[in-house]
N, C-alpha and C positions, 0 to 999 in steps of 0.2 A: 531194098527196093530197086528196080528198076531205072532205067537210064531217064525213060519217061515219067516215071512214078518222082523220082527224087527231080525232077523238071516241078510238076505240078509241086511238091512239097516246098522246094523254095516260094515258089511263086506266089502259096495261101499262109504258111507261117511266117516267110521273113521280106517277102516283097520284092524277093530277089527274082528277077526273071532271065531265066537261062533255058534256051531249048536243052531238047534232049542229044542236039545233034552238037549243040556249043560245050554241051558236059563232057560229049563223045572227044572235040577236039581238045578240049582241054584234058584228059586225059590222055593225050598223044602230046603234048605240048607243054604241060603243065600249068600249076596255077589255080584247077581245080577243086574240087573237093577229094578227101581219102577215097576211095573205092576198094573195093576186093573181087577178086576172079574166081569162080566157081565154074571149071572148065572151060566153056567158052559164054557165061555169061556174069555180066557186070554188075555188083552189087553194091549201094549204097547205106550205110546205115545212117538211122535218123541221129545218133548220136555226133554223129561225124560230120554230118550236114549243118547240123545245129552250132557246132562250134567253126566251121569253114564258114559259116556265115557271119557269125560274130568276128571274126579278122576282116571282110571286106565290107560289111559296114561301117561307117562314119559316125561320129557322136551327134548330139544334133550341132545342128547351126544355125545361126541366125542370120548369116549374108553366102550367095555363091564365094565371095574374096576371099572367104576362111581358107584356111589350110590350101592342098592340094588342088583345088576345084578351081581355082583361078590360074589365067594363064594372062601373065601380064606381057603386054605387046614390047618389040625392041625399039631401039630409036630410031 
């Protein structure tokens, strides 16, 4: 799928919201999901999406304090 196509796919299976243009940097940048080039265009597969997804979501939790989501102030 497409750079927009795999945008809208996070967006309705995993609630991930990433434009198509944040997918585009994080492919120059990294951190993204896999992709593949097919000349000069970018393809996503849903397989690869689905599991890039499952790494950057979180288990549940029951306070922001948990894990990484809190950012405790210095003295």
């Amino acid at each position: 799928m497409t750079g927009h196509e795999a945008s809208a796919y996070l967006r309705e299976r995993h609630a991930i919201r990433r434009t198509a243009a944040t997918l585009a940097k994080l492919r120059c940048v990294g951190g993204g999901p896999p992709f593949r080039k097919a000349g000069r265009d970018v393809i996503y597969e849903a397989s690869e999406l689905d599991a890039w997804a499952g790494k950057v979501k979180s288990g549940p939790l029951a306070s922001t304090s948990e894990g990484r989501w809190c950012v405790l102030a210095g003295p």
